[in-house]
N, C-alpha and C positions, 0 to 999 in steps of 0.2 A: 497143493502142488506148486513149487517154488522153479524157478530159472533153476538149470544144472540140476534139478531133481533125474535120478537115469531111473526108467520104467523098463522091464520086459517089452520087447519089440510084440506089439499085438496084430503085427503083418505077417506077411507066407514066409519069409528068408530069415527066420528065427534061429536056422544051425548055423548062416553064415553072419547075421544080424543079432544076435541075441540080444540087444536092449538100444534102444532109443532115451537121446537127454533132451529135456526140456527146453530149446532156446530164447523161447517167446519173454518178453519181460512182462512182469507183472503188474506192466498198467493196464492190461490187455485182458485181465485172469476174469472180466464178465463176460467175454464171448466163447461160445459152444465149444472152440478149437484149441487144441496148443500145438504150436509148432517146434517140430521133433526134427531132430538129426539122427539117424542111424551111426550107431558105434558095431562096427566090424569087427569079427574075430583078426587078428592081424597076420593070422597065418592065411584068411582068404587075400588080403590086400595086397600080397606082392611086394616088390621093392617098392620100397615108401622112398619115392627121390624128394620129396616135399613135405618135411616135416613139419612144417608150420603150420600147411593147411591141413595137415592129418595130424595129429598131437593125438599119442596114444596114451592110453591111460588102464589103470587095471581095475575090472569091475566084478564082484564077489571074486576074483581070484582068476579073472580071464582075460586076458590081452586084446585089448580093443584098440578101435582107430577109428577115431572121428569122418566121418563120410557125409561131407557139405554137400556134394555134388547130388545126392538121394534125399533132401532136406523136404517134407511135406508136414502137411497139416491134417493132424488127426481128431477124431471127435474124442471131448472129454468121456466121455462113458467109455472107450475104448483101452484106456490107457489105466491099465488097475494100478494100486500103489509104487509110490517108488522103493528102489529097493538099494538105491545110494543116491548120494547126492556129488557130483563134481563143482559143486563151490568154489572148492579152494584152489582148482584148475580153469576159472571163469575164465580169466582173460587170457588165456589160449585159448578157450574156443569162443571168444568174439573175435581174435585175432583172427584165424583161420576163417571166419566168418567173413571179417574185414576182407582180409585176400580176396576172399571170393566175389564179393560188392563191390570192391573202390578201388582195391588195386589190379584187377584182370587186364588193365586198359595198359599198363608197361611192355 
């Protein structure tokens, strides 16, 4: 299980949530937990006035939106395979990540 690994959301909001990415780095990857972002179908999201801190992305073929603000930590057992990886979209979501950490205080 890799950073930007995206798994099936194994929580209740799976019609409007359908998958969760990895954000936890993997110096982290011997404790019980990984820390997950919810990616939203983008049609629940609304006007996205903030795209930086929602960077959407398409996952098996469905339009999703990074959702910082629902960010929790799940038990590894909970989280079955991934079923893509947003790698190559990393640094937008540390960026949006960023927003949410260090730059809120503007």
């Amino acid at each position: 299980m890799a950073q930007f690994d995206v798994h099936r959301n194994p929580g209740r909001y799976t019609e409007s949530a359908p998958f969760v990415v990895v954000v936890q780095s993997s110096q982290f990857d011997n404790f019980r937990r990984r820390v997950v972002v919810p990616l939203v179908r983008t049609s629940e999201m609304g006007k996205l006035t903030y795209p930086a801190f929602n960077p959407t992305f398409s996952v098996n073929g469905i339009a999703v939106a990074l959702d910082p603000l629902d960010m929790v930590a799940v038990p590894l057992e909970k989280l079955g395979p991934a079923v893509e990886s947003l790698a190559e979209h990393g640094q937008a979501i540390v960026n949006a990540l960023d927003e949410l950490f260090s730059r809120a205080w503007k």
